[in-house]
Short mmCIF file of the C-alpha atoms (twelve columns), coordinates in Angstrom:
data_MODEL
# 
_entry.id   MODEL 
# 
loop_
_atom_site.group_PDB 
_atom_site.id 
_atom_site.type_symbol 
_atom_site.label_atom_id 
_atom_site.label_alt_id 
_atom_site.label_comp_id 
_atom_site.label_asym_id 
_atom_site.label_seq_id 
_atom_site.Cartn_x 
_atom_site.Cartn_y 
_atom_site.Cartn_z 
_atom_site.pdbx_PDB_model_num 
ATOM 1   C CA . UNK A 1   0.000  0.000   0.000  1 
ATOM 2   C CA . UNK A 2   1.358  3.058   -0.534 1 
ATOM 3   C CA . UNK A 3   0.894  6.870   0.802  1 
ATOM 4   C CA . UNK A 4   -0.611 8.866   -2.392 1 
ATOM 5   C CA . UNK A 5   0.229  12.367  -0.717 1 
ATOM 6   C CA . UNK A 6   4.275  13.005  0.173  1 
ATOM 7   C CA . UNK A 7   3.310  14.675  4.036  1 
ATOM 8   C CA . UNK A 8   6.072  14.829  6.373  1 
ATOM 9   C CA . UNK A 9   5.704  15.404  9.850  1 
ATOM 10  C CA . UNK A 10  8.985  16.588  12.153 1 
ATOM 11  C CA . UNK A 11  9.880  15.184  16.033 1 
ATOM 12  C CA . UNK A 12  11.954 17.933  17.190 1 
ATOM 13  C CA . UNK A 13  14.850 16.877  19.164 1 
ATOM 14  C CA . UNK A 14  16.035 19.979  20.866 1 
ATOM 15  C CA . UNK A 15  14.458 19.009  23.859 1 
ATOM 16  C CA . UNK A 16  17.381 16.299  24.701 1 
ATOM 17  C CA . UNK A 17  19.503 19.808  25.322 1 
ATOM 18  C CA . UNK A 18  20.920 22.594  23.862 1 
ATOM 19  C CA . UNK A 19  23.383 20.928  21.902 1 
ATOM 20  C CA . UNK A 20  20.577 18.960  19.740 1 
ATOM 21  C CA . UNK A 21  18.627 22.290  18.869 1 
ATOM 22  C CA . UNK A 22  19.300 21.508  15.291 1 
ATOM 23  C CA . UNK A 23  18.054 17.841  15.517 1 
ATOM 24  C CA . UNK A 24  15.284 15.947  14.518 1 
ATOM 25  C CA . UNK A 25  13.790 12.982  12.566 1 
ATOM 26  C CA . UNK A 26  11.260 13.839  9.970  1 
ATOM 27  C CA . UNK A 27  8.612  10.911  9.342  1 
ATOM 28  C CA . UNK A 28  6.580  10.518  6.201  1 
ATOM 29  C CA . UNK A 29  2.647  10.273  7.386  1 
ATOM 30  C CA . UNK A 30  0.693  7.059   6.745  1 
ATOM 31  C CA . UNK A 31  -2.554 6.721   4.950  1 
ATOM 32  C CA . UNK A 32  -5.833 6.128   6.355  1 
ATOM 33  C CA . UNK A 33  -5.613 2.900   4.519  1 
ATOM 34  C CA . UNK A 34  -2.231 2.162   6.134  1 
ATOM 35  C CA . UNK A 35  -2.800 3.392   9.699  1 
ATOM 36  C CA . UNK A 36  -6.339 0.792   9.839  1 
ATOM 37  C CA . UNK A 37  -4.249 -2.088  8.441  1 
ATOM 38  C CA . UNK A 38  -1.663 -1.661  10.974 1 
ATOM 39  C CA . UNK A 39  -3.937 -1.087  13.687 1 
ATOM 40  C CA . UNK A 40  -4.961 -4.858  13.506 1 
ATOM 41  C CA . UNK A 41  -1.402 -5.939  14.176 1 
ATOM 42  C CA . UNK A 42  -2.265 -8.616  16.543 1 
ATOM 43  C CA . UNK A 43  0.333  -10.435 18.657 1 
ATOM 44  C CA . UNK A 44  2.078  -10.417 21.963 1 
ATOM 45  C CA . UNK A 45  3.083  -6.988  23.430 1 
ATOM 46  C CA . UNK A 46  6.415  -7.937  22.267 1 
ATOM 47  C CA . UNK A 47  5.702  -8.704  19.070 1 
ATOM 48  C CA . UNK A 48  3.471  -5.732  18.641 1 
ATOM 49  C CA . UNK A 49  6.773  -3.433  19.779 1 
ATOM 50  C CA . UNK A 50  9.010  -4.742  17.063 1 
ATOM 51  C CA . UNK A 51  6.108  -4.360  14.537 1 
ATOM 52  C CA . UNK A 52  5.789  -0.718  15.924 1 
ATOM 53  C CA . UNK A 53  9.658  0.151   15.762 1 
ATOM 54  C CA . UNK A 54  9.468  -1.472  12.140 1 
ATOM 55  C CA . UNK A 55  6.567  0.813   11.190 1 
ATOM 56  C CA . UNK A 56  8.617  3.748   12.312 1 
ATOM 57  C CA . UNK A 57  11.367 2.557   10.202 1 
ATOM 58  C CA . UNK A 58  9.264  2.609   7.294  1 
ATOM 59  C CA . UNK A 59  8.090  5.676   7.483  1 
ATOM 60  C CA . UNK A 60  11.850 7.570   8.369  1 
ATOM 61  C CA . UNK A 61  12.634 9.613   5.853  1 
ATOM 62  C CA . UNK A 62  15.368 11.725  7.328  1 
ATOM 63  C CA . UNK A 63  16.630 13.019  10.339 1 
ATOM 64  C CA . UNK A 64  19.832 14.382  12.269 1 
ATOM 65  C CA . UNK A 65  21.668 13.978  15.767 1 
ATOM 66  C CA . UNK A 66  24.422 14.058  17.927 1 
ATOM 67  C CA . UNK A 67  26.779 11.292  18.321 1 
ATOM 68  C CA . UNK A 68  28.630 10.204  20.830 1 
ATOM 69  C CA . UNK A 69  31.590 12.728  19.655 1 
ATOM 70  C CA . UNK A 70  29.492 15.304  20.050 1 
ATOM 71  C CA . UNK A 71  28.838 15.738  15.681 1 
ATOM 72  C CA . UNK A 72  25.952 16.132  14.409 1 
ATOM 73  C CA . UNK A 73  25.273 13.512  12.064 1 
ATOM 74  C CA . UNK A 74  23.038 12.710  9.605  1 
ATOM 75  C CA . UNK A 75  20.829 9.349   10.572 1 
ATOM 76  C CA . UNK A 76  19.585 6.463   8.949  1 
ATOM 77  C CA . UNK A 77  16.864 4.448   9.529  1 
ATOM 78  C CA . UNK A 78  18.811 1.356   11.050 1 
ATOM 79  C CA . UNK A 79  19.834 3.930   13.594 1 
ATOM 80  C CA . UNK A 80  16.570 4.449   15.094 1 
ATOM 81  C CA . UNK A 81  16.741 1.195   17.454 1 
ATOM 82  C CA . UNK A 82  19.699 3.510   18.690 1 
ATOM 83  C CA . UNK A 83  17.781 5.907   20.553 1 
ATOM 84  C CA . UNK A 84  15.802 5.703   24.192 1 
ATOM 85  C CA . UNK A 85  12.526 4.300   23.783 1 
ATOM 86  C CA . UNK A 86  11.345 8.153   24.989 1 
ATOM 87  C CA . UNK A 87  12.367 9.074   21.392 1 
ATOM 88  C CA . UNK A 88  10.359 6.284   19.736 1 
ATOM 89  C CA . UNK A 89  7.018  6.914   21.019 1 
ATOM 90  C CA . UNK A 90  7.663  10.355  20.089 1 
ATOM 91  C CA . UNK A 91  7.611  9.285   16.569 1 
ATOM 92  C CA . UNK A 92  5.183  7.073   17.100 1 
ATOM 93  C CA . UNK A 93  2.615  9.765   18.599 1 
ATOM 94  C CA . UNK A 94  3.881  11.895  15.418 1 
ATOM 95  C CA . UNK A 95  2.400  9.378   13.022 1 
ATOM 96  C CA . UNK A 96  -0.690 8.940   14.375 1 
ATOM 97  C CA . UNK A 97  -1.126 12.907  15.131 1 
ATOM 98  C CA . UNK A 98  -0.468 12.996  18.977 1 
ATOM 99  C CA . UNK A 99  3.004  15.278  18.751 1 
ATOM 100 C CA . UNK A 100 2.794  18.867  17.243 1 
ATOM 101 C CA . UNK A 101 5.276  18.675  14.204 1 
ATOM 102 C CA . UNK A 102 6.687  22.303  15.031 1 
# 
């Protein structure tokens, strides 16, 4: 299934401190079609996780941080399972609307 309309919504970043003002991780939004197909996802909480972190992978489109040398650096989507699961369900409330993209 794919996403007719190209809308990208931003997780700001510059709350991690000052250093990270700069940061973020833009996410492409899902369909309506795509967000009720992946709401019946069944499984165990577990399973439902990984499916979630997967989604969110899916939908990266690009994004920068600081690494542990202080850079900033330009991400990728493999470096998502990188971050603190606080970051994660930010993007995750981004997709579905819950996180103001400013």
């Amino acid at each position: 299934m794919s996403n007719k309309f190209s809308i990208t919504k931003r997780v700001d970043l510059s709350y991690i401190g000052d250093d990270w003002k700069d940061c973020y991780i833009d996410m492409a939004m899902p369909s309506y079609a795509e967000a009720k197909a992946d709401a019946k996802i069944e499984g165990t909480d577990e399973e439902k996780g990984e499916k979630a972190i997967e989604k969110v992978q899916t939908l990266f489109r690009k994004g920068f941080a600081i690494n542990e040398e202080g850079k900033k650096v330009e991400l990728v989507k493999e470096d998502l399972f990188n971050f603190p699961i606080e970051v994660l369900t930010k993007c995750i409330q981004a997709i579905v609307g819950q996180v103001d993209p400013k």
